[in-house]
Structures are given as structure tokens and as C-alpha cells.
C-alpha positions, 0 to 999 in steps of 0.5 A: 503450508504452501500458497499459489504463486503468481505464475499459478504454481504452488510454493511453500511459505519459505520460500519467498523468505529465502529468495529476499535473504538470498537479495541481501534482505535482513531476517527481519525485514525478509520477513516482513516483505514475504508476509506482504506479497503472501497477504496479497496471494492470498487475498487474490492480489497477484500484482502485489504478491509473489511476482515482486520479488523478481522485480525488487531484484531488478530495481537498479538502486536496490539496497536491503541494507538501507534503513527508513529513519524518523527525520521530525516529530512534533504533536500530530506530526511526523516526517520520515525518509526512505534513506535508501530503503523500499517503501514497504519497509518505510511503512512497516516502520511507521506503522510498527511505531503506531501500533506502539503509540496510538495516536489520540485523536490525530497523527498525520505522517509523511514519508519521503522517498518512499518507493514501493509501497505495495498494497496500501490496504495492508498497511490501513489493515496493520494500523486499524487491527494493531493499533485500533485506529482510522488510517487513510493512506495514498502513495506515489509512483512513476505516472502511469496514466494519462489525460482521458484525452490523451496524451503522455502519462501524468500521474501515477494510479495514486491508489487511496485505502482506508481502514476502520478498525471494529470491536467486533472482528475484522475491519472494514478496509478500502483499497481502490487503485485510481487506474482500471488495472494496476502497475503490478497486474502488468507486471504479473501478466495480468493485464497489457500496459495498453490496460493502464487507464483511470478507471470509469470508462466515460467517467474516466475524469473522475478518476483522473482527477483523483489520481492528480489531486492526490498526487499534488498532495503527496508531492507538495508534502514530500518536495521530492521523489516518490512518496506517501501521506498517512492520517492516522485518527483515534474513533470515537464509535464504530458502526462497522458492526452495525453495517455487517449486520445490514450487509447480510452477509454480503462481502464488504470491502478487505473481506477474503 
């Protein structure tokens, strides 16, 4: 099996599992970072695939021995800290936890020092298939974007997704980036920096406004650093049947 990596060549499965062994990554977590950066090449999100390794290789402070630890539980809550460790194996953790204890109806979870987080909409798709529940999930980053009227970077694209899990195949999942591009469509080749804008063209403050109220969110949950805020509910229904019937078969949002 071999998938088109980020630069339009072919690679096979095996090798992004190599190059994150060769990085210091564990078996387990190597597996789990390549199965995310696959998932995003193939669902043609190449800022958040193949092209990540490279960067993960650069990141100064990287350290693939680094486990994400559980800091406090109570009912409907729970706090984790990176401790060291990339953001993705933060929520593969915490979603790894879910899938094992579906919360009912309500769980909220804040995860600290949580950096990178990757495509959030994978992470809302692992919950809404494995565990069979609503997740809504946003996430920090360094500020990407600035004011629609100008002036430095204030908030990062703070991106939003959300899964809905349904009985009847794949769920319906929303992953929307606050900026026209995203950090890692740049970090692709993608897009130019100059491309790093909220969304929206003369609607652009609405973007911004998102991005900044999400952000506030996140940090006034974390107190520091780059971090994530996950409400994970139990349905009580599920209509996404009945809209894919409407739809026509039209693509919804998550569809290939």
C-alpha cells in the first residue's frame, strides 16, 4: 500500500512509521503519529500530513520519550498536562481514555501544554466512532493572525471541529481552521505566510472574533502555554442519517 506524500511523491505506509522510530518515538506512539499525518494525506490535508515529520524533527524541545499524564479526575471533568510530550499523543491519550469510559452525558477535558495538536477533526472522528459520542474540540498555537485592521499577530488560527457520531456509517465531522490558510499549508509549500489571514475576506472579523474568543477559552482554562479544551456528551438521537438522506448525496463535512 503506498500514499502520496506531501512533496506529490509516492511513499509506502512504512515509512513515516521508520522516519518517527528513527526520532526517538516509541513502537506505539510512532504508530499512532503515522496513522494521523496518513489520515490527513489521504483526506487531502497536506499541511497536517506527511510534511510533519520534518517539522516534528525540528521542534527544539523535542522529546519522544515524554509521557502525557492525567493531573485530576472528578465527575465530568479532567485535567491533563502534556508533561513533555507532542500534543498529538496528548489527545490520542485522552481519547484513548474515552473510548474506554464513555462519558454519560457530559465530560469536559482540558489538556495543558498541548502542542501540536494536529488535525483536530481527527481526534472529534476517533471519539465520535470509537466511543459513540458528541466531541467538540479547539486548540491553541503560537498567533498566527492578526487584527482585520492590521497590525502583529494576536491569536493563533484557533481551529474549531466537532463530531457526530451516527448508527448508520461514518459521522458527520466539522473541522474548520479560523485562518484562510493554515500554519501547516505553509509549512507545506502550500500557501505563502502572507496567506495567514482570518477567513472571510470583509467578513474577516468575524473570523477573528472566533479565533480570539476561543483562544480566551482555552488559556483561561490552561493558565499557560499552548493548549486544548474538549466537551465530550452523550446523544440522546441522531439525525445524521436523516440529513444524509436530504443531502442527496451530496459531501458532507469528514466525507473523502
Amino acid at each position: 500500500m503506498s500514499v502520496a506524500a506531501a512533496d506529490g511523491s509516492e511513499g509506502s505506509v512504512s515509512d513515516p512509521h521508520d522516519r518517527l522510530r528513527e526520532l526517538g518515538f516509541s513502537e506505539a506512539d510512532a504508530a499512532t503519529l503515522a496513522d494521523h499525518f496518513l489520515d490527513a494525506e489521504r483526506r487531502g490535508k497536506k499541511g497536517h500530513g506527511l510534511a510533519r515529520i520534518d517539522w516534528l524533527a525540528g521542534l527544539p524541545d523535542l522529546d519522544p520519550r515524554a509521557r502525557p499524564r492525567l493531573e485530576d479526575e472528578q465527575p465530568g471533568f479532567e485535567r491533563w498536562d502534556g508533561n513533555g510530550a507532542v500534543g498529538y499523543l496528548t489527545l490520542a491519550a485522552i481519547c484513548e481514555r474515552i473510548a474506554e469510559r464513555p462519558p454519560r452525558p457530559a465530560k469536559v477535558v482540558v489538556a495543558a501544554h498541548t502542542f501540536p495538536t494536529g488535525a483536530l477533526g481527527y481526534w472529534v472522528r476517533r471519539i465520535a466512532v470509537e466511543a459513540g459520542r458528541i466531541a467538540i474540540l479547539t486548540a491553541t498555537s503560537p498567533p498566527r493572525l492578526a487584527h482585520p485592521a492590521g497590525g502583529p499577530p494576536l491569536v493563533g488560527t484557533t481551529p474549531l471541529a466537532i463530531g457526530i457520531p451516527s448508527p448508520e456509517g461514518e459521522p458527520i465531522v466539522v473541522d474548520v481552521s479560523m485562518g484562510k490558510v493554515t500554519h501547516g499549508d505553509v509549512l507545506a509549500g502550500l500557501a505563502a505566510e502572507e496567506d495567514l489571514v482570518p477567513f472571510g475576506g470583509e467578513q474577516a472579523h468575524k473570523a477573528f472574533a472566533l479565533a480570539l474568543g476561543l483562544q480566551l477559552a482555552v488559556e483561561s482554562c490552561v493558565v499557560e502555554g499552548f493548549g486544548a479544551l474538549l466537551v465530550v456528551i452523550a446523544p440522546e438521537a441522531s439525525t445524521v442519517p436523516e440529513l444524509r438522506a436530504r443531502a442527496s448525496g451530496l459531501r458532507l463535512p469528514g466525507d473523502r
